[in-house]
N, C-alpha and C positions, 0 to 999 in steps of 0.2 A: 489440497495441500493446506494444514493449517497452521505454517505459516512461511516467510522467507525471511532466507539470513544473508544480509549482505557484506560480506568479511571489506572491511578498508583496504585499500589502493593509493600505491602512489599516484594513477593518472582519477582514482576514483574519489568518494569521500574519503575524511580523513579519521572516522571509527566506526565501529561496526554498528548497525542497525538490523536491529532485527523486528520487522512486524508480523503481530499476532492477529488471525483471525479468529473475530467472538466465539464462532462455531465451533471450534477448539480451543475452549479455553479448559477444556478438562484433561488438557495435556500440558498447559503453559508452566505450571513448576516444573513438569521432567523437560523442557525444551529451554527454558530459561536456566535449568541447573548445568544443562551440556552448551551453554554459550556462555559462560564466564561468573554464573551465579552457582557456586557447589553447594552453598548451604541455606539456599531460599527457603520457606516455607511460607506458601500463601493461606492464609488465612481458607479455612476447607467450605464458610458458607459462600464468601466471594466468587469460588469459582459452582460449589454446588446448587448453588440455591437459586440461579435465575431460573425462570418458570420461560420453556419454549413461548410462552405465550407473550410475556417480556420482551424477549427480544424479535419477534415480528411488531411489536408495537415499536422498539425502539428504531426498526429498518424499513422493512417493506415497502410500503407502501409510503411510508415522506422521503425515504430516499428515492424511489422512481415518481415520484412529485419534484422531488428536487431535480431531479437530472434533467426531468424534461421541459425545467424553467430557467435552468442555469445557462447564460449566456455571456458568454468571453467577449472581452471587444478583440479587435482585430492586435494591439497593442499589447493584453494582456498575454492571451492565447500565442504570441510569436514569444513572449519570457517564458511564458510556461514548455512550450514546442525547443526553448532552446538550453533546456535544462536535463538532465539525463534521469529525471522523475518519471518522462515517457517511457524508459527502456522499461521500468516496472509491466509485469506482467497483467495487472490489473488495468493497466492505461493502456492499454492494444487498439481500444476504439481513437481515444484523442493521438495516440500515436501518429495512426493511418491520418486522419484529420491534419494533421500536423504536416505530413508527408505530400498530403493531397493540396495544401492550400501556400505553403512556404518554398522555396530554395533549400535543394536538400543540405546545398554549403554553409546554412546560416543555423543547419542543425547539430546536437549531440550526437554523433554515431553508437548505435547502440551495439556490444557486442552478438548478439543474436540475429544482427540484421547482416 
């Protein structure tokens, strides 16, 4: 999927968010003009001109550097487990994490749970 849109709720946020992933950015004007931008035009090098090669530099390998040094204290990790940022599909690992180490009472309920 390259990307999710989270329409506003009265019990949720209060406007809509929508995130794009990079790997789809050669779709982000047609996905941005059908969420509330009709007459966007992104500039055509921005989205043509990253070289695959670019963005494995930009990801790969210092994001799984990063993940595997990043370390939550007990403090941080229970704001973060009690914010409804977990329900995102992309947070399934700190979800479970979250699930596994807190009170399920002292969390967000996620609707897909």
């Amino acid at each position: 999927q390259d990307y999710t849109f989270i329409p506003a709720g009265a019990l949720r946020n209060k406007c809509d968010v929508m995130l794009l992933r990079f790997e789809g950015r050669s779709r982000w004007q047609d996905l941005l003009r059908q969420h509330g931008f009709p007459s966007l035009t992104l500039p055509t090098q921005l989205v043509d001109t990253w070289a695959p090669s670019l963005k494995a530099q930009m990801s790969k390998d210092l994001y799984k550097r990063f993940k595997g040094e990043l370390r939550y204290s007990r403090k941080e990790l229970l704001v973060l487990c009690s914010s409804d940022t977990t329900c995102l599909p992309w947070y399934s690992e700190l979800r479970s994490e979250c699930l596994g180490r807190f009170n399920s009472s002292r969390l967000v309920r996620c609707e897909h749970e």
